[in-house]
N, C-alpha and C positions, 0 to 999 in steps of 0.2 A: 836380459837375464832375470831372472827370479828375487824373491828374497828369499836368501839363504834360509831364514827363521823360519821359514813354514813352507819353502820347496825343494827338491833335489834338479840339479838339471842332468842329463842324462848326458855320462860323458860321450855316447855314440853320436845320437841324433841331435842332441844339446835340448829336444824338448821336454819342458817345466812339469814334476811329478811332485805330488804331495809324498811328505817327509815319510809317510807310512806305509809307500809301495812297495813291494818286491818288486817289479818290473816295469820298465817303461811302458807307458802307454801307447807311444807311437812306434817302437821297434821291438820292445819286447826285451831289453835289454836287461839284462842280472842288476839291482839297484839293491840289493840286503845289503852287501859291505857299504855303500855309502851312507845308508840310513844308520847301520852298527857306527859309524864311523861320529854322524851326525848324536847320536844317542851319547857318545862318550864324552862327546864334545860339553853337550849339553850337561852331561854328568859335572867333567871338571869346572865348568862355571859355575853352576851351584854350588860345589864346595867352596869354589873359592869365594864369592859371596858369602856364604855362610862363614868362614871363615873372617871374615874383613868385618862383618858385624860384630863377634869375637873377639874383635881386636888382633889376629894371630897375621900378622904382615908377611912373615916369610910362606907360611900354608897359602895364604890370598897368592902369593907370586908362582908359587909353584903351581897350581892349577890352572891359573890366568895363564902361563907361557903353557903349558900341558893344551888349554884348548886354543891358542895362537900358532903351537905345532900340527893341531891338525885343523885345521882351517884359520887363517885369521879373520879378524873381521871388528868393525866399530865393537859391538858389546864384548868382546875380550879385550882390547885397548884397553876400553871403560875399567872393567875391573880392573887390566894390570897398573892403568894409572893412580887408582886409588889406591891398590897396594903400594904403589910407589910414594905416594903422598903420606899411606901410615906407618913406613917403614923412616921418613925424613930423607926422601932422596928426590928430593925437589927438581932438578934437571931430569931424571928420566921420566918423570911425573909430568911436564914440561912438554918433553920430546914425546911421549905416548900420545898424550892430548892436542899435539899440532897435527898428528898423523888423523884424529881424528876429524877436527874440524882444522887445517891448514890458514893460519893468518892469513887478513885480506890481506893485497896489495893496497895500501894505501894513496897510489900513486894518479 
């Protein structure tokens, strides 16, 4: 698969199109709602970044799950753990940030 951050994959043919296609490359495939999708995505993380530098925890949260609902992924974790961190909610702060990098086994 792709990285998300800078491809669409095509949900027909599953091949890897840059973020700014209308169409798949190999089928031809309708891809503006996913890029619309991708675009909003990216919307709500920058607010909520902006937001978190702000200081405004509950805005950071609300954005960060806004772009977790339409795609999740490591950098909306990121944000939402950090809103979790400056809200004082240290366990979900916790549990985000294991989803991201998962503790070794020690074993």
């Amino acid at each position: 698969m792709s990285d998300p951050a800078t491809a669409i994959n095509c949900p027909v043919c599953r091949a890897s199109n840059p973020l700014t296609a209308v169409c798949c490359r190999r089928c031809k495939a309708d891809l503006s709602l996913l890029g619309r999708l991708e675009s909003q995505r990216a919307a709500a993380l920058d607010h909520a970044r902006r937001a978190l530098l702000a200081g405004d925890a509950a805005t950071a949260r609300r954005f960060s799950q806004l772009a977790r609902r339409l795609r999740d992924g490591a950098d909306a974790r990121q944000v939402a753990a950090a809103a979790a961190l400056l809200a004082g909610h240290f366990a979900a702060a916790l549990h985000l940030a294991q989803q991201i990098h998962p503790p070794s086994d020690a074993s």
